[in-house]
N, C-alpha and C positions, 0 to 999 in steps of 0.2 A: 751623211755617208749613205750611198743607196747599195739594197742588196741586190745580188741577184740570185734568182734560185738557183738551188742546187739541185744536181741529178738524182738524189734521194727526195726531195720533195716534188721534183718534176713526176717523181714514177710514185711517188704515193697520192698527188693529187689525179693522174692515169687511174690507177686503180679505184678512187675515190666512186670518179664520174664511171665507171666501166660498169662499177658496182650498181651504182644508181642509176642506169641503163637499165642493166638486165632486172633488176628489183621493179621498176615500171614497166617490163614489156609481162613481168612474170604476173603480176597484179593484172594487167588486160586482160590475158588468157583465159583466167577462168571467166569471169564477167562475158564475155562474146560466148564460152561454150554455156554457160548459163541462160543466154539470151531464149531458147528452145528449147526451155524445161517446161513442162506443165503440169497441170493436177487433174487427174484421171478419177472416176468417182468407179468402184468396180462394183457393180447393182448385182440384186440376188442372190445376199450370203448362203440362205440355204443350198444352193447347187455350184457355189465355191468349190474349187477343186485347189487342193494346196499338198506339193509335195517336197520332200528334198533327196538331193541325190549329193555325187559327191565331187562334182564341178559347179553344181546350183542348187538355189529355193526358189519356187514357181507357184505362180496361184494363176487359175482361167479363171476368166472372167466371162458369164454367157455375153453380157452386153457393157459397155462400160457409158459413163457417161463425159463430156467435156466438160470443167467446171471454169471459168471465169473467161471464157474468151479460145479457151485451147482449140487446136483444130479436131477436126474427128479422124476416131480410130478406125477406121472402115477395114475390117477383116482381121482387125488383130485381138486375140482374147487370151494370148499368152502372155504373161509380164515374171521375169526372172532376175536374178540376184544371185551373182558371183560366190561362191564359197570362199576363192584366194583371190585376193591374198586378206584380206579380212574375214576371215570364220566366223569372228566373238559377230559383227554387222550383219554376217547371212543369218546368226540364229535371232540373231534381236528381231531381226524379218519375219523370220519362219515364225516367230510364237506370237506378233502381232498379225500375223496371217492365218494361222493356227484361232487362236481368239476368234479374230472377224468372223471367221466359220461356224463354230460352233458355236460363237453368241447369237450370230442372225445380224453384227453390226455391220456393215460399211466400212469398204477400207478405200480410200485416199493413196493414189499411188501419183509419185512424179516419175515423170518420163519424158523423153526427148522423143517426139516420134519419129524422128529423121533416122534417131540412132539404131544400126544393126550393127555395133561391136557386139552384142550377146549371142553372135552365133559364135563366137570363140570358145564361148562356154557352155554350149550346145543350146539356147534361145534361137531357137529357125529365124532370119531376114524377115521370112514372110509372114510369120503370124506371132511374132511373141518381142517385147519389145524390152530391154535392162531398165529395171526399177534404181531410180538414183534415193527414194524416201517413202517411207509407209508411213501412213496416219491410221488410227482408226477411228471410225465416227460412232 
């Protein structure tokens, strides 16, 4: 006896495959915006400047360095971190930036240098670029 499908399973294997379309276009996404992250070395904690406000946390940098291949920052020594919609992430920022300062350590920042969405949240285009992860060294 051969079956044939039914309109319930024609429309449940639809949504199956639809699903598992957008579940692999979703997976792509970040991996390409990730492709242009890098690791920024920010030299000279003693003249760190680190503050927060209440669209951002911001630390300058006088000089930064490229580490593993990144391009150079040529004129940018601002680096920022959103308040919203993650608070609890801009403080974890702020007090590992806070730290680097008054330790005299080295902080590790990633950053896309392409990216100037941080002028949304007051990070100027031209010289201050949205920190995606702090390290400290």
């Amino acid at each position: 006896m051969k079956r044939s499908p039914t309109r319930s399973n024609l429309h449940l294997a639809f949504q199956i495959t639809l699903l598992a379309g957008l579940l692999l276009v979703g997976l792509a996404l970040p991996r390409a915006a990730q492709a242009a992250v890098y690791w920024y070395q920010c030299n000279t904690p003693a003249t760190m400047h680190v503050a927060a406000f209440s669209n951002r946390v911001h630390v300058w940098c006088q000089t930064t360095t490229p580490v593993a291949g990144a391009p150079s920052l040529a004129g940018i020594s601002w680096f920022a971190f959103p308040t919203s919609p993650d608070a609890a992430a801009a403080s974890r920022m702020l007090s590992l930036m806070q730290v680097g300062a008054v330790s005299g350590r080295f902080l590790w920042m990633e950053v896309n240098p392409d990216d100037t969405s941080g002028s949304s949240f007051g990070c100027g285009s031209s010289n201050c670029r949205r920190i995606f992860a702090v390290e400290m060294r």
